[in-house]
LUMSEGU-666030 format. One record per residue: residue in three letters; x, y, z of N, C-alpha, C in turn. Coordinates in steps of 0.001 Angstrom, whole numbers, padded with zeros to 6 digits, always signed. Layout:
N
ALAXYZXYZXYZ
...
This chain:
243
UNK+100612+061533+101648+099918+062830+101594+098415+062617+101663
UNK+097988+062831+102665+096248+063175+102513+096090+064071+101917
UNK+094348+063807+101331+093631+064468+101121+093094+065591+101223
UNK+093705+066967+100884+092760+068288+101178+091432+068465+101859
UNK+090828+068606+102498+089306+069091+102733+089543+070708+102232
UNK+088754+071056+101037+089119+072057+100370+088223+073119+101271
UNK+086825+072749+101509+086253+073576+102270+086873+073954+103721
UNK+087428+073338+104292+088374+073431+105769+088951+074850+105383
UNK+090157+073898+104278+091463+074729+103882+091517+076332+103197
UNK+090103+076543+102246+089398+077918+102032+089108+078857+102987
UNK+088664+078201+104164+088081+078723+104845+088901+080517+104973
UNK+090076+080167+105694+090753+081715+106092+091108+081771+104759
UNK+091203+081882+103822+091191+082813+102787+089861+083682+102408
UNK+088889+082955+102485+087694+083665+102447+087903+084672+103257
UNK+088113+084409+104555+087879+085421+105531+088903+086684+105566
UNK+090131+086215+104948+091171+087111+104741+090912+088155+103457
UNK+089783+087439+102762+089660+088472+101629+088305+089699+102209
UNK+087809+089098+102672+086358+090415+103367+087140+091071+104060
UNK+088214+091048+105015+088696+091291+105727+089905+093065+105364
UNK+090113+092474+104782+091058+093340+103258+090047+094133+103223
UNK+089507+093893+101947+088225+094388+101203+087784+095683+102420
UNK+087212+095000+103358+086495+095911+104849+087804+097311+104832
UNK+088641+096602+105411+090025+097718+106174+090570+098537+105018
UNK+090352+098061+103555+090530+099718+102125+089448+099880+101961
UNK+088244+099722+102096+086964+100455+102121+087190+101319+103015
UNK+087199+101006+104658+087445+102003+105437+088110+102861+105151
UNK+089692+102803+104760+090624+104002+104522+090159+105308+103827
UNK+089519+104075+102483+088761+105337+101774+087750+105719+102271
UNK+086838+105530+102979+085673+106376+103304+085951+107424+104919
UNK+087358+106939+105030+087633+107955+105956+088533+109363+105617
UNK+089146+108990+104402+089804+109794+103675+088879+111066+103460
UNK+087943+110868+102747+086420+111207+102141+086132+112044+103034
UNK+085754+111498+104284+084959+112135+105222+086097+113203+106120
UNK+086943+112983+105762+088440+114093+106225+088384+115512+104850
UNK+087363+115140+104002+087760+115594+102700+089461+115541+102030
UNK+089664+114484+102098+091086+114636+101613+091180+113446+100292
UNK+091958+113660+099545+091787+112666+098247+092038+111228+098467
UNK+091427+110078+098749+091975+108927+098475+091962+108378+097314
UNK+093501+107714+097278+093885+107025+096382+093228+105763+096466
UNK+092383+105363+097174+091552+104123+096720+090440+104577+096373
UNK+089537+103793+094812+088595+104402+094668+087425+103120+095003
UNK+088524+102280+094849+087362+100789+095240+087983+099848+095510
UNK+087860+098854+096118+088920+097278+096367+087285+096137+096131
UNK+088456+094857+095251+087263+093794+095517+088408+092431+095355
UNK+087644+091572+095943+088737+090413+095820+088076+088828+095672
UNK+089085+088109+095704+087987+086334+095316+089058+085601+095739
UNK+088322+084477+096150+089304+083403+096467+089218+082309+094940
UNK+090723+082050+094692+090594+081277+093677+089690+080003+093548
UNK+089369+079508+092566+088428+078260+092681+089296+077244+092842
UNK+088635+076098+093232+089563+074763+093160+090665+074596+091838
UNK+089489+074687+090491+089566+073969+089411+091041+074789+089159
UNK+090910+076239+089603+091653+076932+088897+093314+076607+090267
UNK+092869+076475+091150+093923+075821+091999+094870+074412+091325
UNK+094124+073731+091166+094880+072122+090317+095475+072795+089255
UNK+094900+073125+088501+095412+073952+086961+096365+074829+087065
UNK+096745+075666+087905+098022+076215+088229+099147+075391+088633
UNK+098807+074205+089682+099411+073691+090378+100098+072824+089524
UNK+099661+072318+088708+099716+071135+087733+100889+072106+086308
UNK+100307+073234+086134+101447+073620+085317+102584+074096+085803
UNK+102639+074597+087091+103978+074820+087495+104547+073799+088158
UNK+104175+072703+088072+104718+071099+088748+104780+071373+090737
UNK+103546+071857+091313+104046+071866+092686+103064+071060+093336
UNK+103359+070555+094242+102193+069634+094596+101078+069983+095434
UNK+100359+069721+095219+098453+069608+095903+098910+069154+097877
UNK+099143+069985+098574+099189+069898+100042+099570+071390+101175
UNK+099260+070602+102474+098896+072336+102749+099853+073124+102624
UNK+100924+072994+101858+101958+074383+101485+101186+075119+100662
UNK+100828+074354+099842+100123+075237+098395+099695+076656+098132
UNK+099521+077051+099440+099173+078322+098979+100734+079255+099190
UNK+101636+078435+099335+103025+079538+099912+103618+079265+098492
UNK+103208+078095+097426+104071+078129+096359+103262+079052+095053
UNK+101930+078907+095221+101061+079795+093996+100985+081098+094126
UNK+100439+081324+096120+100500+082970+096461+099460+083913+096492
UNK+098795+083320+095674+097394+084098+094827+096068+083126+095143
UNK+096024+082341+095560+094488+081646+096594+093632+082695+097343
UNK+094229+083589+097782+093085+084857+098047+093791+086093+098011
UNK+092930+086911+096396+093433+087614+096069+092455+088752+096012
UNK+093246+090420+096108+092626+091589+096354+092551+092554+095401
UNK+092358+093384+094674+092384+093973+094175+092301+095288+094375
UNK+092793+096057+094431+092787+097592+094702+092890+098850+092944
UNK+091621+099483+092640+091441+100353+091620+091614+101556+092218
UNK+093001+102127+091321+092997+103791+091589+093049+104663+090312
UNK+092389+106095+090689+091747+106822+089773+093387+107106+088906
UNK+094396+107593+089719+095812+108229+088939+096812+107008+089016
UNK+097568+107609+088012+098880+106068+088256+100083+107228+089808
UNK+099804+108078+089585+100060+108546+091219+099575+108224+092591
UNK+098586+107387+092286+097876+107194+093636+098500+105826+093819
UNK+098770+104904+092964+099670+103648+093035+100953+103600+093883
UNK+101654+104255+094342+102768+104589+095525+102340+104670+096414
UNK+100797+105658+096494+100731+106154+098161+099480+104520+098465
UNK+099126+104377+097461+098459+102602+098288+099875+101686+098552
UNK+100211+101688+098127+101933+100451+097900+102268+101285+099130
UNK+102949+102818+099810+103299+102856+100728+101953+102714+101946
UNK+101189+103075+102248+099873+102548+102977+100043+101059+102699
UNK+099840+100558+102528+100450+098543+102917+101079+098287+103226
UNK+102255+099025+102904+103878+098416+103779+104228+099476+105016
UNK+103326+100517+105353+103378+100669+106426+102328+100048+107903
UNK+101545+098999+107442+100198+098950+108349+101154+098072+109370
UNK+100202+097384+109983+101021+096460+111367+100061+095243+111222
UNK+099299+095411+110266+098256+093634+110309+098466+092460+109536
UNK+099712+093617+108981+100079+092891+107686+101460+092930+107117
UNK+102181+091885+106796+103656+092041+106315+103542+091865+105016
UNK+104172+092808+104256+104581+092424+102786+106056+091620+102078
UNK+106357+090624+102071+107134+090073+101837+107657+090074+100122
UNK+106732+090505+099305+107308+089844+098104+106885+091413+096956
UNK+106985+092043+095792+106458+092823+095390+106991+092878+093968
UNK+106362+093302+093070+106523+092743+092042+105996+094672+091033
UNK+107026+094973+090444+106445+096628+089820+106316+096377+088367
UNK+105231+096177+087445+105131+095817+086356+104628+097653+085674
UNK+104948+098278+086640+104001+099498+085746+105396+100432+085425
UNK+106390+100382+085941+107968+101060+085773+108468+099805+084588
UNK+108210+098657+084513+108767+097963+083620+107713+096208+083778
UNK+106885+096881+082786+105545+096234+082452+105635+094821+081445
UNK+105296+094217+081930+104886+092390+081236+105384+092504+079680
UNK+106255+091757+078883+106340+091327+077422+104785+091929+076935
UNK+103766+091408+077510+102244+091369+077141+101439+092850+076558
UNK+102263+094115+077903+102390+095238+077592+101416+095138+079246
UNK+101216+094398+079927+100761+094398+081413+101172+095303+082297
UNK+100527+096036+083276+100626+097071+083934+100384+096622+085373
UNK+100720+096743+086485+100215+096988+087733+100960+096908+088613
UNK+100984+097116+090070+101789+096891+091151+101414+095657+091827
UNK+102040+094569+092320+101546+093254+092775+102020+093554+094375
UNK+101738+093287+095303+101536+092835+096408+101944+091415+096936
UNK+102374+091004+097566+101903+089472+098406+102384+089796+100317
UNK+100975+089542+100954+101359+089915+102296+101116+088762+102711
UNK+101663+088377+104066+101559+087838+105093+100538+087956+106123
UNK+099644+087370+106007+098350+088060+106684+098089+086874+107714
UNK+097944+087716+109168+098104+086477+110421+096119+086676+110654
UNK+095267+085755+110523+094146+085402+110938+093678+084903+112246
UNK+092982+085081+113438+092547+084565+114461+091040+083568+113847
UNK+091383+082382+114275+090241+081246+113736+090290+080085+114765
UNK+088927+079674+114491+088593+078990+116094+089331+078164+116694
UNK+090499+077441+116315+091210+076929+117002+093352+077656+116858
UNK+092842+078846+116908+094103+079568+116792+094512+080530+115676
UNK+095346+081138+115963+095853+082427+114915+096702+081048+113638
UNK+096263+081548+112208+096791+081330+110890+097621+082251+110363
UNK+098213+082031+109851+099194+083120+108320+098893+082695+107639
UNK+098478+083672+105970+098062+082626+104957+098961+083719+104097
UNK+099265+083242+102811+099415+084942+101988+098370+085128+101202
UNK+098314+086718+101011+097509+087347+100080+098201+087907+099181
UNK+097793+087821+097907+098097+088995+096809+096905+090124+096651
UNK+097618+091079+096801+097243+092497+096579+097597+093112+095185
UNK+096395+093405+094176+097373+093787+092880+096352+095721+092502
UNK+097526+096390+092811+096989+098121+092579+097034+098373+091280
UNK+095821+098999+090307+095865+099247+089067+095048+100562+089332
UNK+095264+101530+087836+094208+102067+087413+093128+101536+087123
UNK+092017+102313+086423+090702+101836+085840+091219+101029+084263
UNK+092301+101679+083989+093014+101904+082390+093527+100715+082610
UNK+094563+100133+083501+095281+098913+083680+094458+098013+083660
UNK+093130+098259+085006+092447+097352+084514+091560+096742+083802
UNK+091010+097293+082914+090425+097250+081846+090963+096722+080878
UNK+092782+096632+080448+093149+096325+079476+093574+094818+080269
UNK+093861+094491+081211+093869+093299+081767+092628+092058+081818
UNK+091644+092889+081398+089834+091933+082040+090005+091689+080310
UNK+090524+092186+079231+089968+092099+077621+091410+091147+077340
UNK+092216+091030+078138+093524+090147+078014+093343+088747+078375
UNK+092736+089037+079794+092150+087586+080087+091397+086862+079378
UNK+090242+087521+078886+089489+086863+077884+089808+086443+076529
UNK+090486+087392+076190+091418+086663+075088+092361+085620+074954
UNK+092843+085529+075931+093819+084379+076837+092746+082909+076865
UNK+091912+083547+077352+090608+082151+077584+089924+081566+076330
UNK+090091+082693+075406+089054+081944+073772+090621+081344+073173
UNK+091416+082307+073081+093079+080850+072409+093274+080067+073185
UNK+093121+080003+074275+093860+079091+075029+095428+079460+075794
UNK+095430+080387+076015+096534+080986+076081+097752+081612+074761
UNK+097347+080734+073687+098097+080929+072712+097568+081669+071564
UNK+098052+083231+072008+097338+084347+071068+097606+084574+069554
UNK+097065+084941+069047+097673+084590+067088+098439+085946+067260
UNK+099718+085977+066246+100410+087306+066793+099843+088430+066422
UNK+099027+088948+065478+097984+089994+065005+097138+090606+066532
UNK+096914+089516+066956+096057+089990+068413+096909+090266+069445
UNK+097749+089432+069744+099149+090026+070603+099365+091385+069767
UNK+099831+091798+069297+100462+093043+068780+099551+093977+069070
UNK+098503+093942+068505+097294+094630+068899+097059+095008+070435
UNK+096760+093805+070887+096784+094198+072474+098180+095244+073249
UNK+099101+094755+072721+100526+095412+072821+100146+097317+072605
UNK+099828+097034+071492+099360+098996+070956+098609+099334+071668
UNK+097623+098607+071801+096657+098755+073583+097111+099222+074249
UNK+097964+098696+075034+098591+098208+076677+099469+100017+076351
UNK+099935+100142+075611+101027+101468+075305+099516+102807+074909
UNK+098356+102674+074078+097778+103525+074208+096921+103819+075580
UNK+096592+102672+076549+096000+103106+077839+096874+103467+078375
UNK+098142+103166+078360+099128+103990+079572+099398+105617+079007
UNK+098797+105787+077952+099418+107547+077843+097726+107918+078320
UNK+097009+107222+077594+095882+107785+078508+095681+108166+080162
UNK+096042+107172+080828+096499+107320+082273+097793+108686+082413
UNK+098401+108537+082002+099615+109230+081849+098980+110976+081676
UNK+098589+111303+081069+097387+112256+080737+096580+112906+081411
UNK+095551+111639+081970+095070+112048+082999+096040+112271+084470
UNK+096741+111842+084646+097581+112076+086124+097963+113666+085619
UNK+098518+113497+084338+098905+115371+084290+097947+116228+084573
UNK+096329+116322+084311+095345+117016+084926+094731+116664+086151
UNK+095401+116135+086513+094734+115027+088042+094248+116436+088971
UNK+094706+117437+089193+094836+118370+090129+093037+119360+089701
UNK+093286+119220+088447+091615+119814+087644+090915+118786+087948
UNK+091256+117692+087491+089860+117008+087794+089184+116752+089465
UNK+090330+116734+090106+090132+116629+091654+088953+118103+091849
UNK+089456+118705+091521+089246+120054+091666+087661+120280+091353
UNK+087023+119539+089804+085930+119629+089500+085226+118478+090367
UNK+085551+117323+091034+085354+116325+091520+084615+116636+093155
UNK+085426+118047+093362+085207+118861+094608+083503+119734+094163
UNK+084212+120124+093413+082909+121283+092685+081435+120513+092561
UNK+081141+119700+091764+079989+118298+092140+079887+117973+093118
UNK+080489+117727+094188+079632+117041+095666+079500+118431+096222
UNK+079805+119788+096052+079581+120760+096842+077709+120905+096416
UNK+078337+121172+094823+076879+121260+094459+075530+120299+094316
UNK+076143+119256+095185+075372+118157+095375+074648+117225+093764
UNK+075728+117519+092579+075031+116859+091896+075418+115691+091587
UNK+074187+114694+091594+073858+113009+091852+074761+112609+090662
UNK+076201+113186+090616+077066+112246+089424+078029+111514+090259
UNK+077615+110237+090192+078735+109048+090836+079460+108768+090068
UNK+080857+108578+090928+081492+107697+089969+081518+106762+089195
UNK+081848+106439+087850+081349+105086+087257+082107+103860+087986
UNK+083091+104547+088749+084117+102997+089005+082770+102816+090468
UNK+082484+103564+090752+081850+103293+091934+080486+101923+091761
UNK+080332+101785+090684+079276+100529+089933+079798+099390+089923
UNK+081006+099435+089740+081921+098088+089736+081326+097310+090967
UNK+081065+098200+092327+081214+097858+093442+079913+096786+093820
UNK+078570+097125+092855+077675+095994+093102+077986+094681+092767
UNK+079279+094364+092138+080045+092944+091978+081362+092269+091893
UNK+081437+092647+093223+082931+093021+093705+083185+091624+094197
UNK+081754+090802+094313+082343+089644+094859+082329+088486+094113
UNK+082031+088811+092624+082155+087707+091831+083314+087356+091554
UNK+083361+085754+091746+084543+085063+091722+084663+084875+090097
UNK+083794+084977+089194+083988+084920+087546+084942+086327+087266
UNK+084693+087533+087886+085577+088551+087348+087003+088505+087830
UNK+086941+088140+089517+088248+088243+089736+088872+086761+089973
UNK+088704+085873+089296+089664+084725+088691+090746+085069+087749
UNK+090243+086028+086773+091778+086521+086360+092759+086628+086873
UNK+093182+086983+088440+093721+087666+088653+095271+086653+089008
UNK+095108+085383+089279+096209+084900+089046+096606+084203+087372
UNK+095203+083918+087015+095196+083224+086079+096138+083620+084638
UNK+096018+085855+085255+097279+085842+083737+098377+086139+083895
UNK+098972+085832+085237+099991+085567+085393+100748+084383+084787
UNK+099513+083600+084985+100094+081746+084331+100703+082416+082805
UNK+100293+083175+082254+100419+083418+080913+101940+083724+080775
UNK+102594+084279+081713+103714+085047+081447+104556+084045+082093
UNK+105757+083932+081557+107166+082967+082185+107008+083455+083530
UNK+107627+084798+083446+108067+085274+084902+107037+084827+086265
UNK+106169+084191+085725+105081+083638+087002+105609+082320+087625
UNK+106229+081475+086799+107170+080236+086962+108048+080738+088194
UNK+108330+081908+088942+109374+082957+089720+108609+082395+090887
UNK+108862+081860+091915+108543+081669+093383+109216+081722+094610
């Protein structure tokens, strides 16, 4: 087995993640300009780091060569934030209907959510790349949350990172009452979803300068420190050992 050239081997993942990122930006800003509601309110994505490449690789026993990204999955990963847990279907059906992209694998944690009390819809596509010496397939994971999902996921990770993975059960439990009080919150809001759209309309008519807050996220969409989580708490859960 040779040696990786990691910079080579990154390469189309990088490019597969702007790439993403670009084509649900578009959707939504064409949605917008149709005036019609999109269910995307923002996408951002990262390619995993090395360190965090070995460290997966090494706990699920698979080896370091160019399969690697068909056994982890998550080497360039996307993220998609939506305002309702209703808008989570019509992105999940918008992906599995496009033609640039095959979805092979899918994973529904928000109908029957992580031990952890974890929420979201997972993704993994088949994404074919044109690169200078020929068309690639690499996979991507795609993971659709609320603001609520994800928020209780970014305070999971970090907690995950100061134990070491191994949470004292006081803080597990806790997080647990979490994970069950943001989902009625979400839950809540989807029941007024139709008012708030409604007042959401009423502000851009009247032109007043209130942005969205998720819309801030977007000045650091490309830090690879925020979205390293995104395979990383999977490692946390058995069911990630699943390939």
């Amino acid at each position: 087995m040779h040696k990786l050239d990691w910079e080579l081997y990154l390469l189309p993942f990088e490019q597969a993640v702007e790439e993403i990122k670009v084509k649900l930006k578009n959707i939504r800003n064409e949605l917008r300009k149709r005036k019609e509601h999109s269910p995307i309110e923002f996408a951002m994505g990262r390619v995993k780091s090395i360190p965090s490449i070995y460290n997966k690789a090494n706990r699920l026993q698979f080896p370091i060569d160019e399969n690697i990204c068909w056994e982890i999955r998550d080497i360039a990963g996307v993220r998609v934030i939506c305002q309702f847990i209703e808008d989570i279907p019509a992105v999940v059906e918008m992906i599995r209907k496009r033609g640039d992209m095959r979805v092979y694998l899918e994973k529904d944690y928000i109908s029957k959510p992580k031990e952890s009390g974890y929420r979201g819809y997972h993704m993994t596509v088949e994404y074919p790349l044109m690169m200078a010496h020929g068309q690639v397939t690499i996979p991507v994971e795609i993971q659709i949350r609320t603001l609520g999902m994800n928020f209780w996921a970014t305070i999971e990770h970090s907690l995950n990172y100061k134990y070491e993975g191994v949470l004292p059960s006081n803080v597990r439990q806790r997080l647990f009452e979490a994970a069950k009080a943001s989902y009625k919150l979400d839950s809540e809001m989807n029941n007024i979803r139709d008012e708030i759209k409604e007042a959401q309309v009423a502000f851009k008519k009247k032109e007043v300068p209130m942005e969205s807050l998720l819309s801030l996220v977007e000045i650091d969409l490309d830090s690879d420190v925020e979205m390293d989580m995104m395979g990383e708490q999977e490692g946390t859960e058995k069911d990630d050992q699943e390939h």
